[in-house]
N, C-alpha and C positions, 0 to 999 in steps of 0.2 A: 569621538563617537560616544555616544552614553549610554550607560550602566543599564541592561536589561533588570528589569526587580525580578524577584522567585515567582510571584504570582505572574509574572507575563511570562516567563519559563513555563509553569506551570500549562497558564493556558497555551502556548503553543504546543508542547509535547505531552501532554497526556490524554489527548486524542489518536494519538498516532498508537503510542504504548499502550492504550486500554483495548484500542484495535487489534492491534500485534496479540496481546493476551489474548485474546477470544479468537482472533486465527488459530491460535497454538493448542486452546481446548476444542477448540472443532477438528482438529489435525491429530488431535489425541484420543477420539471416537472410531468406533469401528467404521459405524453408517451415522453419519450427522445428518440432521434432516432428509429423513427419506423419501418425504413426502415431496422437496423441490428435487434432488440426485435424480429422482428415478425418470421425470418429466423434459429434463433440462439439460441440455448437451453440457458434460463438467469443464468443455475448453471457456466456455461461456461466461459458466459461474467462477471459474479463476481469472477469467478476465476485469468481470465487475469486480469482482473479490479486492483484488492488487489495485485497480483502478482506483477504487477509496481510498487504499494505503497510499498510493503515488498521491491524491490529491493534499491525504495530510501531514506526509511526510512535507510536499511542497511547500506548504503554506508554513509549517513551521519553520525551514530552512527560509525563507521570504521574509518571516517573522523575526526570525534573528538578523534580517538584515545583509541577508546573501543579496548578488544583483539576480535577477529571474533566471538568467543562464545557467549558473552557476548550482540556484537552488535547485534548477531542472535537474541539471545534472548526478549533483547531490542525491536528487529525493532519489531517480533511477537508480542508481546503485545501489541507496541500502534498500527498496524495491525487491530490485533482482537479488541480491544477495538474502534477503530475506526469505523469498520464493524458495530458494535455493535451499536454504536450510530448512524451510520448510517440507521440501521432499527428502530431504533426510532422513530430519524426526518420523514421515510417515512408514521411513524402511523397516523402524522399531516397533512400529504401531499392527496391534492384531486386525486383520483384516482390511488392509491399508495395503499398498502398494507404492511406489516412487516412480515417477514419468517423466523427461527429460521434457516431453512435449506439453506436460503441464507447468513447469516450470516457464517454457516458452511465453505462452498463458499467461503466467504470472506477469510475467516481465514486457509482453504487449500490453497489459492491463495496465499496469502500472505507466507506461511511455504514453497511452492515451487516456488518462486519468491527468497525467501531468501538464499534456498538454493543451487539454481542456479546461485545468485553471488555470496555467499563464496565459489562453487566449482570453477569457474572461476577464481576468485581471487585466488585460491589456485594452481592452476594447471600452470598461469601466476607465481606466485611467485617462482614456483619451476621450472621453465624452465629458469629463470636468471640466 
């Protein structure tokens, strides 16, 4: 197997991380955008939310050379587990709350997020 360089590290995971970060300042606001919360059911926007994170979690884990399964699996985890902490962090956060059923949210987001890039990937692969 050969040697990933820093710059192909780089790009695969620091889309994922730059994401993660701006999840975690938005998580860290009382009211983030109020102008889409107040319009838009939040199972919703936690579903697109996590749904980006599963896509680039995926593709990095694909990236490094996981088989699709495996990255699937992968990206779900640190997904959910990230959601997870994410309702955490909002226990300490003024005017925030924690929801087991956003977390849920999350974690659907994420499983079809994932699974709309390996379909893609897969349907691309097989059109070669």
């Amino acid at each position: 197997m050969r040697r990933k360089s820093f710059l192909h590290r780089v790009w695969l995971w620091a889309p994922p991380l730059v994401y993660m970060i701006l999840i975690f300042h938005l998580s860290s606001e009382s009211n983030p955008l109020p102008e889409l919360t107040e319009h838009v059911w939040d199972k919703i926007l936690h579903t697109i939310e996590y749904g980006a994170l599963g896509v680039l979690l995926c593709r990095a884990c694909v990236g490094e050379g996981l088989s699709l399964a495996l990255a699937g699996m992968c990206a779900l985890a640190a997904t959910s587990l990230y959601g997870g902490s994410d309702e955490w962090h909002q226990l300490f956060t003024p005017g925030r709350s924690s929801d087991v059923r956003d977390w849920m949210a999350d974690t659907t987001g994420g499983l079809l997020g994932i699974l709309s890039y390996l379909l893609l990937r897969t349907r691309v692969a097989l059109q070669r």
